[in-house]
PDB file of N, CA, C and O in Angstrom:
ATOM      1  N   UNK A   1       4.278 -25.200   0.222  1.00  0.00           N
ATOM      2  CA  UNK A   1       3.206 -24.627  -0.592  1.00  0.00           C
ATOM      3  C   UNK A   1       3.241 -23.104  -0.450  1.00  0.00           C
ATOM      4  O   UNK A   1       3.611 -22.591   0.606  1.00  0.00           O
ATOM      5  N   UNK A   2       2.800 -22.267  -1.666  1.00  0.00           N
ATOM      6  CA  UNK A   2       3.107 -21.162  -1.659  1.00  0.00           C
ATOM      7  C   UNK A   2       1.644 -20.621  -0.949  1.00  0.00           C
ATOM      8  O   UNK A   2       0.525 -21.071  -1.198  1.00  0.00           O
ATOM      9  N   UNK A   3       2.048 -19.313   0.190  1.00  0.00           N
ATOM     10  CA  UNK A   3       0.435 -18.092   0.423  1.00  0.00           C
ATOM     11  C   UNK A   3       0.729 -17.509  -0.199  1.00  0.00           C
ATOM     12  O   UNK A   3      -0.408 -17.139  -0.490  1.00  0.00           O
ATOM     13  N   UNK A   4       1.502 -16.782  -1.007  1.00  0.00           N
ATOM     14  CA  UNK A   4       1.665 -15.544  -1.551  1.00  0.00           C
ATOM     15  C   UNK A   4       1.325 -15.936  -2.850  1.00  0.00           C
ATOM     16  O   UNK A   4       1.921 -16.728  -3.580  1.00  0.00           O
ATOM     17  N   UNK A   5      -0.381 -14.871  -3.203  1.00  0.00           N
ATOM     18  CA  UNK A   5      -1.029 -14.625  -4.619  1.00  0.00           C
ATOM     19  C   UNK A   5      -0.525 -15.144  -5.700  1.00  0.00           C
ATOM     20  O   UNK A   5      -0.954 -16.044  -6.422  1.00  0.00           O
ATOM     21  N   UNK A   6       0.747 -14.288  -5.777  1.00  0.00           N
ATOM     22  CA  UNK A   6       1.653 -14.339  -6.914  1.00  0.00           C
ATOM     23  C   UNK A   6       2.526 -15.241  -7.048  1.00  0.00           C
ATOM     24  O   UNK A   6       3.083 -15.391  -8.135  1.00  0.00           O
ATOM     25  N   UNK A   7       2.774 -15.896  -6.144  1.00  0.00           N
ATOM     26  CA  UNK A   7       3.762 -17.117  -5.416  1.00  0.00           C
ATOM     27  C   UNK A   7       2.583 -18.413  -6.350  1.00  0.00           C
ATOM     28  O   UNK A   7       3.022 -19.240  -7.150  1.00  0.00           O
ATOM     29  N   UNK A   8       1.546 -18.315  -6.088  1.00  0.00           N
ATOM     30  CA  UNK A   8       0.639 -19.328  -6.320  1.00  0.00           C
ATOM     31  C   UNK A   8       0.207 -19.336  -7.914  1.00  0.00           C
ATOM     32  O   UNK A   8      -0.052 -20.393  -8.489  1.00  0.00           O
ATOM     33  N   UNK A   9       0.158 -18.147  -8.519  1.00  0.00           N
ATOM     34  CA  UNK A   9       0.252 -17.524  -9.832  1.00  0.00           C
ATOM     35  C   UNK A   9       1.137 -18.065 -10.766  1.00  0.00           C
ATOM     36  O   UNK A   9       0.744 -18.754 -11.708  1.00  0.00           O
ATOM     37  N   UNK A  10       2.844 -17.672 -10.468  1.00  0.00           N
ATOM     38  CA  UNK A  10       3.970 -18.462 -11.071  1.00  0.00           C
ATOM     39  C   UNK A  10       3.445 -20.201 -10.690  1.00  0.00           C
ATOM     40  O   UNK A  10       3.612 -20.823 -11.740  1.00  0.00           O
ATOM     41  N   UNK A  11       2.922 -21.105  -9.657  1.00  0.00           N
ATOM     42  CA  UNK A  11       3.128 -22.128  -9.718  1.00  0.00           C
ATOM     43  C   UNK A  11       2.091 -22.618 -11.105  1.00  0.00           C
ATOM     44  O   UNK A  11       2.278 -23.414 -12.026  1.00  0.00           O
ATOM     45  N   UNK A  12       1.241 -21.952 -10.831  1.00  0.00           N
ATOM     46  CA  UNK A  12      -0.008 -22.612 -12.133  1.00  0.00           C
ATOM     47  C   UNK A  12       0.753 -22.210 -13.387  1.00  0.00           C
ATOM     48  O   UNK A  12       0.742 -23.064 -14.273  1.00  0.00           O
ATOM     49  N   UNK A  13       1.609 -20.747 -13.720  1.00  0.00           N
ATOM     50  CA  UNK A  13       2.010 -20.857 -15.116  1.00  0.00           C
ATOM     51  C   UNK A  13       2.989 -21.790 -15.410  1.00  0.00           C
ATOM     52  O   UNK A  13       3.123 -22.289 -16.527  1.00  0.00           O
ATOM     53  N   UNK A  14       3.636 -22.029 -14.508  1.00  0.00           N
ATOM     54  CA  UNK A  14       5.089 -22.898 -14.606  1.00  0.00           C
ATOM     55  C   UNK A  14       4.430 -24.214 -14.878  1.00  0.00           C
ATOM     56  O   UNK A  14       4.720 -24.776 -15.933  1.00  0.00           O
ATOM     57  N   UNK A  15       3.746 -24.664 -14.219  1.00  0.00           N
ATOM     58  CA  UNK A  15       2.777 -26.285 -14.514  1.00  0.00           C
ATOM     59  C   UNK A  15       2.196 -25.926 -15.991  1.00  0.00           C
ATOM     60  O   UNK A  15       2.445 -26.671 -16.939  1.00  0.00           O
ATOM     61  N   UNK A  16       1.559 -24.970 -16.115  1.00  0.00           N
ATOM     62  CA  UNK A  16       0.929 -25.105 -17.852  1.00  0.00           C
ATOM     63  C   UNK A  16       2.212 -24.925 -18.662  1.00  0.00           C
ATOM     64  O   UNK A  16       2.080 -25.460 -19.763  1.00  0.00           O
ATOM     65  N   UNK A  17       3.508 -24.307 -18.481  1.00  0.00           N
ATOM     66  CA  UNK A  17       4.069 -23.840 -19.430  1.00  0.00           C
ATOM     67  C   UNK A  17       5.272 -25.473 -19.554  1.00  0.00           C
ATOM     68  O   UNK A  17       5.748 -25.729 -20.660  1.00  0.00           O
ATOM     69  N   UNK A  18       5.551 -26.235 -18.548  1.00  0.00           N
ATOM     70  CA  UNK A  18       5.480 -27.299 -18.441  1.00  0.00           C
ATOM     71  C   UNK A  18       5.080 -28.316 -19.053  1.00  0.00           C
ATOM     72  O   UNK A  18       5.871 -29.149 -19.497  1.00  0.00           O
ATOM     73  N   UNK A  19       3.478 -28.437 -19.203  1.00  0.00           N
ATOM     74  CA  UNK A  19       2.891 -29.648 -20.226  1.00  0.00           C
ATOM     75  C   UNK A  19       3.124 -28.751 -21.657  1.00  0.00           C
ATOM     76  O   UNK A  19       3.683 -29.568 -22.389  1.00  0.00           O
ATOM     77  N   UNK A  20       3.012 -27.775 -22.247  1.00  0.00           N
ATOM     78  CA  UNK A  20       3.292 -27.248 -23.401  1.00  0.00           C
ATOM     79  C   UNK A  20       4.322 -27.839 -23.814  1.00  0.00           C
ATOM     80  O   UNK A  20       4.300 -28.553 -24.817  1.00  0.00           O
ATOM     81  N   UNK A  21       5.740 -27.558 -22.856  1.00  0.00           N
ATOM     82  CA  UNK A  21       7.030 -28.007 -23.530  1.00  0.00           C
ATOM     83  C   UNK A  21       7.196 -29.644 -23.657  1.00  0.00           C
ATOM     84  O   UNK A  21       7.572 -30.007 -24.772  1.00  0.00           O
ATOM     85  N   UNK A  22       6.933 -30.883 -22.507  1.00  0.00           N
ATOM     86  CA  UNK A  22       6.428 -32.203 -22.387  1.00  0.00           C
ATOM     87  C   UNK A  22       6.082 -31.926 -23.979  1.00  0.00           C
ATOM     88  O   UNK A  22       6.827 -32.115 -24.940  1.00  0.00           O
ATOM     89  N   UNK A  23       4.921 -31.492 -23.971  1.00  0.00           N
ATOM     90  CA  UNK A  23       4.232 -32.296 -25.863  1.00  0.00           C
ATOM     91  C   UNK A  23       4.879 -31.970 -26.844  1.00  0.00           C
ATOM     92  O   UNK A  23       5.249 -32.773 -27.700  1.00  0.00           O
ATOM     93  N   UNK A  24       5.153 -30.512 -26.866  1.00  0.00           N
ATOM     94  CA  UNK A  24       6.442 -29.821 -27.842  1.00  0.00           C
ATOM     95  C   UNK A  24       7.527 -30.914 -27.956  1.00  0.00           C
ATOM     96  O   UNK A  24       7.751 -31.439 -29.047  1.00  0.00           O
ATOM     97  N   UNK A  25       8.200 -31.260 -26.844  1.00  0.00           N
ATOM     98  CA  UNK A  25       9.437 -32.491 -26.868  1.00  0.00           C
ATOM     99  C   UNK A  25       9.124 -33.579 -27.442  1.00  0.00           C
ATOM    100  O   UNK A  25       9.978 -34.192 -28.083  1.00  0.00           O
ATOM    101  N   UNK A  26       7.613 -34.117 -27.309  1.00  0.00           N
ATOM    102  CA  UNK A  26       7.244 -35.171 -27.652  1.00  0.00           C
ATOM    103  C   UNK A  26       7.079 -35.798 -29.415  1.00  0.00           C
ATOM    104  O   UNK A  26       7.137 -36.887 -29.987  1.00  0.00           O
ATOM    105  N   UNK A  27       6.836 -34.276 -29.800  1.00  0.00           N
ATOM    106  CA  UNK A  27       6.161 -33.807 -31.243  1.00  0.00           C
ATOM    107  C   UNK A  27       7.763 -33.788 -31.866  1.00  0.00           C
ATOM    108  O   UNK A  27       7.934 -33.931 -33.076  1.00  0.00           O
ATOM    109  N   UNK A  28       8.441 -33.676 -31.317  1.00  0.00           N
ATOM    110  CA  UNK A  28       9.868 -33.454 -31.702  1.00  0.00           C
ATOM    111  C   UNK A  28      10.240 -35.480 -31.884  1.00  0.00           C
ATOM    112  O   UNK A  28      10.299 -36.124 -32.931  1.00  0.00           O
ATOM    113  N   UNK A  29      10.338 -35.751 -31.103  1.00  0.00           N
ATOM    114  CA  UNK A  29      10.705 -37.221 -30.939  1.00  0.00           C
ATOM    115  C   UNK A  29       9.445 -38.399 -31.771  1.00  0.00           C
ATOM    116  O   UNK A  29       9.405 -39.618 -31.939  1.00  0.00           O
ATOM    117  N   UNK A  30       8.768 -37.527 -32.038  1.00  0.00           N
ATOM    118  CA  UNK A  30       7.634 -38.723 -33.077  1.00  0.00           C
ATOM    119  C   UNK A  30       8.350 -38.248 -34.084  1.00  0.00           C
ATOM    120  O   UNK A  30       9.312 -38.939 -34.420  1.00  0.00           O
ATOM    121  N   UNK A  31       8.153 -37.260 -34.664  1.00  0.00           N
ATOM    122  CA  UNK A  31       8.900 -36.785 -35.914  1.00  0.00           C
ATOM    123  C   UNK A  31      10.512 -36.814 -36.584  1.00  0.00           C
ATOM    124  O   UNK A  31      10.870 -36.472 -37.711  1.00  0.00           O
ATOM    125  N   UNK A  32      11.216 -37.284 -35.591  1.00  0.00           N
ATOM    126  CA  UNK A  32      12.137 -37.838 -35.971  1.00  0.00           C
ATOM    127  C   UNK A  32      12.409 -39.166 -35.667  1.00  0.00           C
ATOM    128  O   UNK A  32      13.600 -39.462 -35.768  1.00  0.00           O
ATOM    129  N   UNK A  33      11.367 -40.388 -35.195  1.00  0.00           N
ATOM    130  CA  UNK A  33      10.974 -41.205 -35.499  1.00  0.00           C
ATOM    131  C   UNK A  33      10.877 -41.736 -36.663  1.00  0.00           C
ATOM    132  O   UNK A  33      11.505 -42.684 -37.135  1.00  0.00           O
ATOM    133  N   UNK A  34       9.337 -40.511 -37.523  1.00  0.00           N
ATOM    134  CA  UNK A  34       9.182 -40.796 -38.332  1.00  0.00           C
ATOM    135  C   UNK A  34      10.171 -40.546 -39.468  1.00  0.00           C
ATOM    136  O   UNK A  34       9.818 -40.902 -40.592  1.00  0.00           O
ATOM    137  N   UNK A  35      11.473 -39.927 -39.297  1.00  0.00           N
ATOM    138  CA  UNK A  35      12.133 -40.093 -40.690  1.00  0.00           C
ATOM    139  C   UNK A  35      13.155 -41.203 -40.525  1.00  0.00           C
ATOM    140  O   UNK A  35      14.000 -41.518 -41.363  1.00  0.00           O
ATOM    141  N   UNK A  36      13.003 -41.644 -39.573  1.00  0.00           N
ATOM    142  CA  UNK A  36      13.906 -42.925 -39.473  1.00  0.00           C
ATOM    143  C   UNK A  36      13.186 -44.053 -40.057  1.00  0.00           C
ATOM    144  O   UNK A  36      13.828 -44.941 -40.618  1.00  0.00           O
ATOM    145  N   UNK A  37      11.877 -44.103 -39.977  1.00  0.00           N
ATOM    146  CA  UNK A  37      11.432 -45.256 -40.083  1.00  0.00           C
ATOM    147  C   UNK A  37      11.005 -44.955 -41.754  1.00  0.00           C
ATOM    148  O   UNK A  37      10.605 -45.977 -42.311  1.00  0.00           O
ATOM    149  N   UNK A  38      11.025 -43.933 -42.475  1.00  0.00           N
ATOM    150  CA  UNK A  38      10.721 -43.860 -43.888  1.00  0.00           C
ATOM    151  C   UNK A  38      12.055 -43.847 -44.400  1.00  0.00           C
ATOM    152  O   UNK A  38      12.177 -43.992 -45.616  1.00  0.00           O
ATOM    153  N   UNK A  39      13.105 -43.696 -43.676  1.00  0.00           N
ATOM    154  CA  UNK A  39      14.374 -43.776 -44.306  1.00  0.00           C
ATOM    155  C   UNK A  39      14.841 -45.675 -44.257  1.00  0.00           C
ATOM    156  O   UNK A  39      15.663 -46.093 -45.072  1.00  0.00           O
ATOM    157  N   UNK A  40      14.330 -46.428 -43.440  1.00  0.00           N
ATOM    158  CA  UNK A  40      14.468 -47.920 -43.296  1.00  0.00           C
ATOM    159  C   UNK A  40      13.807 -48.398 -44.796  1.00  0.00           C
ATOM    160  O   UNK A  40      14.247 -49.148 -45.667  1.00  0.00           O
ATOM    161  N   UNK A  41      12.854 -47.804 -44.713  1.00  0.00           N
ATOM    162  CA  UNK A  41      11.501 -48.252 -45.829  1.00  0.00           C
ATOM    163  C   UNK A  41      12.139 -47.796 -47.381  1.00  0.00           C
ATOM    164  O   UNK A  41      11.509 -47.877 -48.435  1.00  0.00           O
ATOM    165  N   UNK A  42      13.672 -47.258 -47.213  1.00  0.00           N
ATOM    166  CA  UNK A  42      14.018 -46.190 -48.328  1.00  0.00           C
ATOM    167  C   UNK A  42      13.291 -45.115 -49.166  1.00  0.00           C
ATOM    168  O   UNK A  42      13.641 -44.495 -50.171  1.00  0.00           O
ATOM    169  N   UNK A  43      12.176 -45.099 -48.431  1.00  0.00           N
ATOM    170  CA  UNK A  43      11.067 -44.166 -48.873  1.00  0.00           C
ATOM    171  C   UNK A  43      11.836 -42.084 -48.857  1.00  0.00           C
ATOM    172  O   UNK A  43      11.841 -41.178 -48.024  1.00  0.00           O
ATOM    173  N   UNK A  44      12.377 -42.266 -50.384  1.00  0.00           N
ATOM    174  CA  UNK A  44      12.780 -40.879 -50.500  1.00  0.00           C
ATOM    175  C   UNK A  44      12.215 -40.070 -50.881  1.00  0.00           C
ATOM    176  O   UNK A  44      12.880 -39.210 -51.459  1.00  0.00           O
ATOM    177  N   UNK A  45      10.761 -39.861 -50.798  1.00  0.00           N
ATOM    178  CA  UNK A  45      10.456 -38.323 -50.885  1.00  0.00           C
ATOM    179  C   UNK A  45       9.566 -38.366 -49.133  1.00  0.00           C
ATOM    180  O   UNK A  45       9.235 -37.366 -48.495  1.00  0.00           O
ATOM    181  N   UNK A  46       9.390 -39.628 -48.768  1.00  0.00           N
ATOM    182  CA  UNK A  46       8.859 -39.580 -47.508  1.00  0.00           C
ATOM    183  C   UNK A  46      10.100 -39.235 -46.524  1.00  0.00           C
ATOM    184  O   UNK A  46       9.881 -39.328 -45.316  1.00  0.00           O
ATOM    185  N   UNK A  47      10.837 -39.011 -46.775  1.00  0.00           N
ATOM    186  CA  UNK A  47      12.502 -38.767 -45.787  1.00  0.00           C
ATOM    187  C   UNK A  47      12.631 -37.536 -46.013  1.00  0.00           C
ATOM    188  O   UNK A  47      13.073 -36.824 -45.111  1.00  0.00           O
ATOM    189  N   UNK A  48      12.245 -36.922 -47.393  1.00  0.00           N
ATOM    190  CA  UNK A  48      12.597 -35.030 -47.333  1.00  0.00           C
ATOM    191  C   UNK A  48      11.312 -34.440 -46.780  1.00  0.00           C
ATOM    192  O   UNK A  48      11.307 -33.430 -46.076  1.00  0.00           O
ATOM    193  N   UNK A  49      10.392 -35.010 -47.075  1.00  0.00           N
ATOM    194  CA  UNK A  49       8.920 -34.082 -46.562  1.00  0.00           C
ATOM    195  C   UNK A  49       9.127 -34.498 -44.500  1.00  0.00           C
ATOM    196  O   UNK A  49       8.820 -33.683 -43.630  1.00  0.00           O
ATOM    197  N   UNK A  50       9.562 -35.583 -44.283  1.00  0.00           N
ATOM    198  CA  UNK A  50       9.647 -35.919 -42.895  1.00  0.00           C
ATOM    199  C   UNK A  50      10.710 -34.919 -42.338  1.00  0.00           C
ATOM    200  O   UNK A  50      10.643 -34.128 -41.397  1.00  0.00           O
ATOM    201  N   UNK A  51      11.794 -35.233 -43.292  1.00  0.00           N
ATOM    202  CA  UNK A  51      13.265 -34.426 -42.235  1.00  0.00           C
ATOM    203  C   UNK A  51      12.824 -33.070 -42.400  1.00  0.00           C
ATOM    204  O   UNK A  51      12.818 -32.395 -41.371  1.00  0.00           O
ATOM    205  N   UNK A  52      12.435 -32.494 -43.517  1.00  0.00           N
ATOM    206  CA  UNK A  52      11.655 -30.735 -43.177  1.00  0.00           C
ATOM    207  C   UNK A  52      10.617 -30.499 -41.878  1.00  0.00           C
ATOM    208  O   UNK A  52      10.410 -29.652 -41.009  1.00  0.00           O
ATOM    209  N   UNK A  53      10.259 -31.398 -42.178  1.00  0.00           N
ATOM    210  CA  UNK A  53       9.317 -31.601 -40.950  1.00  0.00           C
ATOM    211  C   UNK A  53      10.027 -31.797 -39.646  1.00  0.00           C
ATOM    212  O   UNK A  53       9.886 -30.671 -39.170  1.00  0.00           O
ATOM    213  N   UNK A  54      10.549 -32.330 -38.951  1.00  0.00           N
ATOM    214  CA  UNK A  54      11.833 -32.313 -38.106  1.00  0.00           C
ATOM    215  C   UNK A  54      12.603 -31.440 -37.775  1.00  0.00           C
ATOM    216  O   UNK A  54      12.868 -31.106 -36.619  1.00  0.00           O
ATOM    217  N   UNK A  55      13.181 -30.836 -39.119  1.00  0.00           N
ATOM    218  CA  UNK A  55      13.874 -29.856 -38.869  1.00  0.00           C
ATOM    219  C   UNK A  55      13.173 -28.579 -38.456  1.00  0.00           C
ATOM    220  O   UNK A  55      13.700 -27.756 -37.708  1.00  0.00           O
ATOM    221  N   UNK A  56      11.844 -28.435 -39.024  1.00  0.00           N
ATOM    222  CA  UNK A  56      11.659 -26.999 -38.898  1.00  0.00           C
ATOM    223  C   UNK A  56      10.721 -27.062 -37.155  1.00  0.00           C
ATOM    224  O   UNK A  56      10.469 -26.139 -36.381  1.00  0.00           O
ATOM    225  N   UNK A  57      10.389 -28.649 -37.049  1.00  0.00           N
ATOM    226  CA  UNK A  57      10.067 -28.602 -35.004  1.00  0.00           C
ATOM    227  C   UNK A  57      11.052 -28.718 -34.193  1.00  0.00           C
ATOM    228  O   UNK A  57      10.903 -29.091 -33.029  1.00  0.00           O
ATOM    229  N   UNK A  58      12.378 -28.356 -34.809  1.00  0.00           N
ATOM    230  CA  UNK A  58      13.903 -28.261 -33.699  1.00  0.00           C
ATOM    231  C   UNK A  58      13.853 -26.710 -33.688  1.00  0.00           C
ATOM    232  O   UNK A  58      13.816 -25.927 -32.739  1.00  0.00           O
ATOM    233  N   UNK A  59      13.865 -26.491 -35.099  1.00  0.00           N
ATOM    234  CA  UNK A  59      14.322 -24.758 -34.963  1.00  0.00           C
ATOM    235  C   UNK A  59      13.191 -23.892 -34.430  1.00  0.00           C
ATOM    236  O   UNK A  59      13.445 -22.720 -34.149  1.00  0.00           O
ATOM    237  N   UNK A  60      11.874 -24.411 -34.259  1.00  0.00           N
ATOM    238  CA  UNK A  60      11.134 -24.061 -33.717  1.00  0.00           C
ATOM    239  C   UNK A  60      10.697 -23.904 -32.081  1.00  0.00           C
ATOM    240  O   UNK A  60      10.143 -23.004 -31.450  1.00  0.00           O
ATOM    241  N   UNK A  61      11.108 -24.937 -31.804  1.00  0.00           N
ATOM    242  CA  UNK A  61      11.366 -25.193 -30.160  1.00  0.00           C
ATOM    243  C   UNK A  61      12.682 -24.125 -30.007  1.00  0.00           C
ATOM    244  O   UNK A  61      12.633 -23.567 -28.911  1.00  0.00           O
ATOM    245  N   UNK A  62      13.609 -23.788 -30.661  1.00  0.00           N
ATOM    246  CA  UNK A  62      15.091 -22.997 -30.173  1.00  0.00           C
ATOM    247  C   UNK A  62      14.465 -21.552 -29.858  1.00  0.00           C
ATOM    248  O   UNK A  62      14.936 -20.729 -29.072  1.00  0.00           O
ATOM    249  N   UNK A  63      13.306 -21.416 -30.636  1.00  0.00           N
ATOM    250  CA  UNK A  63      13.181 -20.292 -31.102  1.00  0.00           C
ATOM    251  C   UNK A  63      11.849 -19.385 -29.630  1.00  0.00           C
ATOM    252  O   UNK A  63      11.605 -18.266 -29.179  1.00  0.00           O
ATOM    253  N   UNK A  64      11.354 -20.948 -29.444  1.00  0.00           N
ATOM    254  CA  UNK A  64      10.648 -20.749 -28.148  1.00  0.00           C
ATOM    255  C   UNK A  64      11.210 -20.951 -27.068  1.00  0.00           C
ATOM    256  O   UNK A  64      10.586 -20.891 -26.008  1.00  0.00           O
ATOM    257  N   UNK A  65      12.149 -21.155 -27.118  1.00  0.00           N
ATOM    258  CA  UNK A  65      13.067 -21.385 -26.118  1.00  0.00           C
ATOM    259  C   UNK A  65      12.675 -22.858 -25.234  1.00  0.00           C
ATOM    260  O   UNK A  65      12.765 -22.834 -24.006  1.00  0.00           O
ATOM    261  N   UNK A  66      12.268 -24.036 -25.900  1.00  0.00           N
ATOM    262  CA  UNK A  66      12.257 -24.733 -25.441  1.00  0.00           C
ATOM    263  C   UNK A  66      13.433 -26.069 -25.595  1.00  0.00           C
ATOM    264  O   UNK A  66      13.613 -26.970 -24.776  1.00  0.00           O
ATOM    265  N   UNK A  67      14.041 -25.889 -26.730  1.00  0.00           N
ATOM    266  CA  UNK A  67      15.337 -26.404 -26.773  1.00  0.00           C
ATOM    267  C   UNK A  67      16.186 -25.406 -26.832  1.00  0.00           C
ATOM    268  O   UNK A  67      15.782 -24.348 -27.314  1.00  0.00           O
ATOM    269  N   UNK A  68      18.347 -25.576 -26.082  1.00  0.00           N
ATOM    270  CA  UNK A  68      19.003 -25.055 -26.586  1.00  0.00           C
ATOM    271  C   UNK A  68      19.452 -25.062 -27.702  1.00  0.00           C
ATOM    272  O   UNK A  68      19.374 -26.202 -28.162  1.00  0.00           O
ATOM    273  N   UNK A  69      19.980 -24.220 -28.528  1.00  0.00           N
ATOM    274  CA  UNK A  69      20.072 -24.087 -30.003  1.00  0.00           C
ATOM    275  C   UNK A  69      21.295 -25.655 -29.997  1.00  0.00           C
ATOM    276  O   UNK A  69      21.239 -26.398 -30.977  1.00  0.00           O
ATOM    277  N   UNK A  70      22.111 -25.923 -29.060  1.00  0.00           N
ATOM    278  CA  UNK A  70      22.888 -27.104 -29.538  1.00  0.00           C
ATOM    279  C   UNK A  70      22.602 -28.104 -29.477  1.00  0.00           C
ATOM    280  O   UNK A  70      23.282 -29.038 -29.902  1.00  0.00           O
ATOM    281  N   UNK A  71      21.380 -28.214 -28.864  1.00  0.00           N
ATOM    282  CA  UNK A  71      21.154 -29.608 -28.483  1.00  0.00           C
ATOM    283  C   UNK A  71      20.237 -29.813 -29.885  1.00  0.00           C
ATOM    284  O   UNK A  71      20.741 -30.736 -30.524  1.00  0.00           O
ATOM    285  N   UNK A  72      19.194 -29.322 -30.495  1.00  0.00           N
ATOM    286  CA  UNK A  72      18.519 -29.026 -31.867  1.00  0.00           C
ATOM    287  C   UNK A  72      19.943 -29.335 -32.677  1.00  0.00           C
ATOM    288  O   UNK A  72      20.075 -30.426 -33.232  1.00  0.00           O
ATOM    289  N   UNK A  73      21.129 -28.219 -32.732  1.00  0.00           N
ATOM    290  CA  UNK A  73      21.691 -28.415 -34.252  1.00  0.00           C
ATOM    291  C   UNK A  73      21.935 -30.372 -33.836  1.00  0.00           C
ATOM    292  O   UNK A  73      21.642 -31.240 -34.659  1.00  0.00           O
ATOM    293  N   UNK A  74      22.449 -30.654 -32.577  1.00  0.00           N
ATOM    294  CA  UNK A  74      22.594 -32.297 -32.185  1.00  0.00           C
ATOM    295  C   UNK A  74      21.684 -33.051 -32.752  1.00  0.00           C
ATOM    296  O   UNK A  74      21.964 -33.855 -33.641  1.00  0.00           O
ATOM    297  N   UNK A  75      20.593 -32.879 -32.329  1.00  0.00           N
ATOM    298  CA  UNK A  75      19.282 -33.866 -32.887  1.00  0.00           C
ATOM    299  C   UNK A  75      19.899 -33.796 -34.371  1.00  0.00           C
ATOM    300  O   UNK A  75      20.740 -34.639 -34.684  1.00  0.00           O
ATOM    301  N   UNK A  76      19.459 -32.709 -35.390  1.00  0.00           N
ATOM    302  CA  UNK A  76      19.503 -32.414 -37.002  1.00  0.00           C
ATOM    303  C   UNK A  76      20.631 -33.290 -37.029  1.00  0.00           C
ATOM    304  O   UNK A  76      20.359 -34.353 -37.587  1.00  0.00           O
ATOM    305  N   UNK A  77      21.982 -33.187 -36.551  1.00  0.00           N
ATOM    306  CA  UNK A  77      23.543 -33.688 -36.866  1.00  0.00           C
ATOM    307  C   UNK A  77      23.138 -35.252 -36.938  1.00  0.00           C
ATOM    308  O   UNK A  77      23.302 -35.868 -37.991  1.00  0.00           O
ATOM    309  N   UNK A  78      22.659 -35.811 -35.906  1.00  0.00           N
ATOM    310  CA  UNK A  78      22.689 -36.955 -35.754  1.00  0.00           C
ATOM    311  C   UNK A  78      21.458 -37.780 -36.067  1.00  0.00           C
ATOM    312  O   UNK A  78      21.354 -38.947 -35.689  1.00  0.00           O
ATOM    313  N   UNK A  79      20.029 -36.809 -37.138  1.00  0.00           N
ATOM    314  CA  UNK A  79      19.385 -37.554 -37.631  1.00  0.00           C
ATOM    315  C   UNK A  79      20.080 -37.416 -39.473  1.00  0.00           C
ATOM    316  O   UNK A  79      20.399 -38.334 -40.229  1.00  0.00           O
ATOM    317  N   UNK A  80      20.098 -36.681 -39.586  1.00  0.00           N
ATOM    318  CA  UNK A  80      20.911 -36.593 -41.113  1.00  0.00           C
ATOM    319  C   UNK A  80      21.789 -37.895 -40.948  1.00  0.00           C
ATOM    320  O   UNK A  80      21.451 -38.860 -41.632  1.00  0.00           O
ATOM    321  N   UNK A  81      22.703 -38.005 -40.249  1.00  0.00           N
ATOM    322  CA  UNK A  81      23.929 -39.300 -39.891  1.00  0.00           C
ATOM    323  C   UNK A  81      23.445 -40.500 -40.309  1.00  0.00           C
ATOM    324  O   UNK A  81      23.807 -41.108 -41.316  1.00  0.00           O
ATOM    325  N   UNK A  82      22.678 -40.808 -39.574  1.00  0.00           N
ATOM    326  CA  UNK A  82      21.468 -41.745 -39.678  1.00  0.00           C
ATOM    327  C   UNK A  82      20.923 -41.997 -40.465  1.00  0.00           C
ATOM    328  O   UNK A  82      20.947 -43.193 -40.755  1.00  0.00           O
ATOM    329  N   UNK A  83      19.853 -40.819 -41.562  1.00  0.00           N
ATOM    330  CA  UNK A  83      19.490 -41.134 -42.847  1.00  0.00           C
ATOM    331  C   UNK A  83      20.281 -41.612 -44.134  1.00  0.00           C
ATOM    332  O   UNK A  83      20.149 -42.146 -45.236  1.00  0.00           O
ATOM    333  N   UNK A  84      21.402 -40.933 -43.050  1.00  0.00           N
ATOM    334  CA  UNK A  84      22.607 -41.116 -44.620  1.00  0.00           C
ATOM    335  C   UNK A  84      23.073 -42.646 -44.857  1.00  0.00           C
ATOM    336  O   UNK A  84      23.063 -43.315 -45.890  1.00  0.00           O
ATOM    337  N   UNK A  85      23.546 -43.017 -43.345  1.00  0.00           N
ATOM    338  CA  UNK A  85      23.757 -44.610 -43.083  1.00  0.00           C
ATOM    339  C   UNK A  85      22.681 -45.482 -43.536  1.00  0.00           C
ATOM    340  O   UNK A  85      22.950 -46.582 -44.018  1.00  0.00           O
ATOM    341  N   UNK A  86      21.163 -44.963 -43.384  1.00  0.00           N
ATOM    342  CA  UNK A  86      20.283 -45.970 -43.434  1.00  0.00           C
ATOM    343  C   UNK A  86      19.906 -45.854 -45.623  1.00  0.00           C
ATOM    344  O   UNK A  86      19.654 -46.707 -46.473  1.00  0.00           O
ATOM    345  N   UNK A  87      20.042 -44.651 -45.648  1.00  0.00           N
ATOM    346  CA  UNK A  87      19.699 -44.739 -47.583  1.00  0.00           C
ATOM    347  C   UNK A  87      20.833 -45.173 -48.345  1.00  0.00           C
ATOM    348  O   UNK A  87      20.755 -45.209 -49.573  1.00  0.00           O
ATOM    349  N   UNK A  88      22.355 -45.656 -47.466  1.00  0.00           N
ATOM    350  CA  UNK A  88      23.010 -45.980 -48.070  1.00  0.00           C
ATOM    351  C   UNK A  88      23.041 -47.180 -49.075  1.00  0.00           C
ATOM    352  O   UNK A  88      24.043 -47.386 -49.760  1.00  0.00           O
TER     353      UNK A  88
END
């Protein structure tokens, strides 16, 4: 356990900045959920309003630095893959 002020300071931001990214990740993984499951349903305007939606909470997390930019373009690569297989 930290005595030092500032020692104790970084532990509380690191724990809040922590659950931020947890829900951020989470918000990421419902949402590309959801274009899988409107792409099953062949629901095509529910698959472009979803995958915008998706896409723009990957490039958004890169941008906060809560994903690396490759692991985001990964997610996008391999939900497009997916939509494509599933509206086939």
């Amino acid at each position: 356990m930290a005595n030092i002020k500032s020692a104790k300071k970084r532990i509380l931001t690191a724990q809040r900045n922590y659950e931020k990214n947890v829900a951020f990740r989470s918000s990421i993984k419902t949402a590309l959920k959801k274009v899988l499951t409107c792409a099953q349903a062949k629901d095509q305007d529910g698959v472009k309003s979803a995958m915008s939606e998706a896409y723009k909470l990957c490039d958004k997390a890169v941008s906060k630095g809560i994903l690396h930019k490759n692991t985001a373009a990964r997610k996008k690569s391999r939900l497009t893959k997916a939509v494509n297989a599933l509206m086939a």
